[in-house]
Structure formats: C-alpha cells, structure tokens
N, C-alpha and C positions, 0 to 999 in steps of 0.2 A: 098231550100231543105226542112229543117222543122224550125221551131221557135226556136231549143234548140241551133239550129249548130251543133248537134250530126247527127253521121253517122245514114241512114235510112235503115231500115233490113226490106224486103221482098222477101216471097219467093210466087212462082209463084203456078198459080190453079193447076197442076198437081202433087203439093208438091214436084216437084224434083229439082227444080234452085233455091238460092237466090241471092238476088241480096242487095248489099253492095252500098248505094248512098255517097258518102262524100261531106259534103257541102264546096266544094272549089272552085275559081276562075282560069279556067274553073272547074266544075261539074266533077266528075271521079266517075268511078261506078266498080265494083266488080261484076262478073257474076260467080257461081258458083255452080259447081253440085254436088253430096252429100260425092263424094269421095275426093274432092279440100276443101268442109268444114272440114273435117276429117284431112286431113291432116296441115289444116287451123291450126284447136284446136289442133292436136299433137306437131305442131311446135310454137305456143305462148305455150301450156303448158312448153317445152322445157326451150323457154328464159325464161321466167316466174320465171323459177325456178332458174335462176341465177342473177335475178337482186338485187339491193340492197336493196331495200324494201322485205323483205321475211315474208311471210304469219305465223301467231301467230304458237309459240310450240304447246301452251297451249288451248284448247278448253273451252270454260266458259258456262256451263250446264243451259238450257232453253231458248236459244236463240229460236227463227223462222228459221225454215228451210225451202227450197225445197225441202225435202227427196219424195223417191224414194220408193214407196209403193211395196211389197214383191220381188226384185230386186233377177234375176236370179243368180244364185253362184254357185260357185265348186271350190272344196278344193282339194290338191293332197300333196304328199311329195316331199320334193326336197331332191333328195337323193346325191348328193353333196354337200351342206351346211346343211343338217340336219333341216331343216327350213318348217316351211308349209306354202305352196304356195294358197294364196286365193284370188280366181276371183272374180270381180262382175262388172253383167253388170249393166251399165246406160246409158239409152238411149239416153240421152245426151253425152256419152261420149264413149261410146261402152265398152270395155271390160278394167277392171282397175285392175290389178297387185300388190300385197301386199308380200313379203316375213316376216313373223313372226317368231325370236325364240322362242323354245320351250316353253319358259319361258311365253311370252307374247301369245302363242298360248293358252298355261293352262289358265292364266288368264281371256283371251278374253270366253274361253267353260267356265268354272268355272261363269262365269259373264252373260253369255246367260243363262246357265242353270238356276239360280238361277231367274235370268226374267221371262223365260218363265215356272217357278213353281209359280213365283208373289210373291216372297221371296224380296221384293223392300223395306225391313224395315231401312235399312240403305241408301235407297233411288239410290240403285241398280248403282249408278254412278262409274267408275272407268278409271282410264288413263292409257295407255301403259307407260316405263319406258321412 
C-alpha cells in the first residue's frame, strides 16, 4: 500500500469518489461518493465525541491552524431556549451548529466588535464560560 501502513486517501479526476485503501492482508478499499463522505465525518464526529479521550476545554492562543478564510455564517434566534443560533459553514465539514447563551452571545459581539475596531490592546483574546 504505502510505506507508513497508513490508510491511502484518493480521490478520483472527476473530484466526486474517494477512495480509502487500507493496508491489510488482503488489501480492503473504501469507494466513496461525496454524500457516503459526509456521512462518513458525521458519524466518526458522533463517536468521537463519546470516547474516552475528549478533545482539550481549553484552547491555548497561537497555535497553527487550518482556519477557514471568511467562512459563510448566519445567525438567528432560537426562540425556545432563548439562545442564538450560529451557523457556519466549512467546507470541510459543511454546515456546523453552535447554540450560544445570551451571556456568551454578548461576549463573543462584544469581542468581534472590539477586533474588528483593532481595539486588540489587551491582546483581543477571550474564552466562552
């Protein structure tokens, strides 16, 4: 398969199939089209989120990212929990779900606004509760 014994991720000239090689005895391959990927990442994000290793509370400021350069968004009310609802897509992941209280809704405008004036003296960083 390849040198590492990591699974081999290709996707085809038409951009619509990939295909998952695993290097085992026999060879097993994964053939996939973009709605079986999707479903793919919904359902590991799923377990993901229950296994026993759980991904850090706490975020540590200046890491390297893969961010997602001006990522489409929509905000609405959720008018049964009193909550704002904020979308955002990534094209990696398609459309991602956030319910924020009030509390952290202020905080998060409070904290954009204050960015996007370049008000960054206290070095503009801030965490949800």
């Amino acid at each position: 398969m390849n040198e590492n014994d990591e699974p081999l991720w290709e996707l085809d000239e038409e951009l619509s199939t990939l295909t998952i090689s695993f290097p085992t005895d026999p060879p097993v391959a994964l053939v996939l089209d973009a709605a079986a990927v999707s479903e793919l990442i919904e359902g590991a994000g799923q377990v993901r989120a229950k296994m026993a290793t759980p991904h850090s509370e706490d975020w540590q400021a200046g890491q390297m990212v893969d961010a997602v350069l001006d990522p489409r968004w929509y905000s609405e009310p959720d008018a049964l929990l009193e909550e704002s609802l904020l979308h955002i897509r990534d094209p990696r992941y398609g459309w991602l779900h956030y319910a924020l209280p009030r509390e952290s809704a202020k905080a998060l405008g409070k904290l954009l606004l204050r960015q996007a004036k370049g008000g960054l003296e206290d070095d503009g960083r801030q965490r949800s509760n």
